[in-house]
N, C-alpha and C positions, 0 to 999 in steps of 0.2 A: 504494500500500500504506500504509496508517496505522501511525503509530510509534507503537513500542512505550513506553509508560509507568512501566514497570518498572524500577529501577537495576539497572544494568550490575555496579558493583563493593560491594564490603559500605560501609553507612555508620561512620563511624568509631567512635562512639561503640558500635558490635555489636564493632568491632576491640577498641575499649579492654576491653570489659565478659570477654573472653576473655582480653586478658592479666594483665586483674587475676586472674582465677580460677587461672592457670599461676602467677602471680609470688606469689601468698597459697600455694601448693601449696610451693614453692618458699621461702618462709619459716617455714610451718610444715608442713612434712609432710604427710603423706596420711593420712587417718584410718583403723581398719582395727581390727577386732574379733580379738579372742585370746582363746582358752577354757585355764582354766587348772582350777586343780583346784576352787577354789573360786566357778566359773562364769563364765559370759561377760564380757569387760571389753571396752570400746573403749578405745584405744591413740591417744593422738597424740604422732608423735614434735617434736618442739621444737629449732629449727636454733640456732646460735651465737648469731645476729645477733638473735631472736626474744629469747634469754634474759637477762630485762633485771633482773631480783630476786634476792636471797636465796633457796631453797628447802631445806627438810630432808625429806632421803630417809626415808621409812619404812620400805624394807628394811635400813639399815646406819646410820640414825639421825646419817650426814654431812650438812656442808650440801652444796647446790649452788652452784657463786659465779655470777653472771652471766657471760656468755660460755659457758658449759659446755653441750656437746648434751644434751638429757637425753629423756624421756619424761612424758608425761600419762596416767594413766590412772585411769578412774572406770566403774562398774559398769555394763553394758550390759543385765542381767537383775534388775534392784535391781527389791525390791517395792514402794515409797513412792512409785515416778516415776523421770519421768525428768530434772524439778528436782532433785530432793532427791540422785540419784544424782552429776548437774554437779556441785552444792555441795560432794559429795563426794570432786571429783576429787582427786588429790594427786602431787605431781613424784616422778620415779624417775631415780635413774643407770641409764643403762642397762643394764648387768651387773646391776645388784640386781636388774631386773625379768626377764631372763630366767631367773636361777635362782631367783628365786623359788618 
C-alpha cells in the first residue's frame, strides 16, 4: 500500500495563526454592529490591558485614563466611506454609550 503524503497533525505555524486570532479577540473585543437612533455604528469594545492613552468621552465630555475598559465606536452607514467613517471613530465609557 503506498503512504500516504499528507500531514497527520496541523502545522504549527496554522496552530499559531489561530491563537493569535482568539488572543487579539481577547485583547480587544469582538467587533459587532449596534443601530441606534441615529443609525448603524460598529462597536469595538476595548479591554484594560489594550487601553494605553488618554481618551475624552463624547457623551459626558470625561476623560478616559488608560487602564479603563471603554468602547470604540464609528459609523457603520457613514456616507463618505468607510475611511473617512475609521477616522471618525471616537472612545466611549461604557455607560455613556448605552444610554446614549
Amino acid at each position: 500500500m503506498p503512504r500516504s503524503n499528507r500531514p497527520r497533525r496541523p502545522h504549527q505555524s496554522d496552530a499559531r495563526s489561530d491563537e493569535d486570532v482568539d488572543l487579539s479577540r481577547v485583547l480587544h473585543g469582538a467587533l459587532h454592529s449596534e443601530s441606534k437612533r441615529d443609525g448603524l455604528w460598529n462597536v469595538q469594545p476595548i479591554a484594560p490591558a489594550s487601553a494605553v492613552k488618554y481618551y475624552v468621552c463624547p457623551g459626558c465630555g470625561l476623560e478616559i485614563a488608560p487602564g479603563t475598559p471603554h468602547l470604540v465606536a464609528w459609523r457603520a452607514d457613514g456616507l463618505m466611506g468607510e475611511a473617512d467613517d475609521i477616522a471618525a471613530r471616537r472612545h466611549w465609557h461604557s455607560h455613556c454609550w448605552k444610554i446614549r
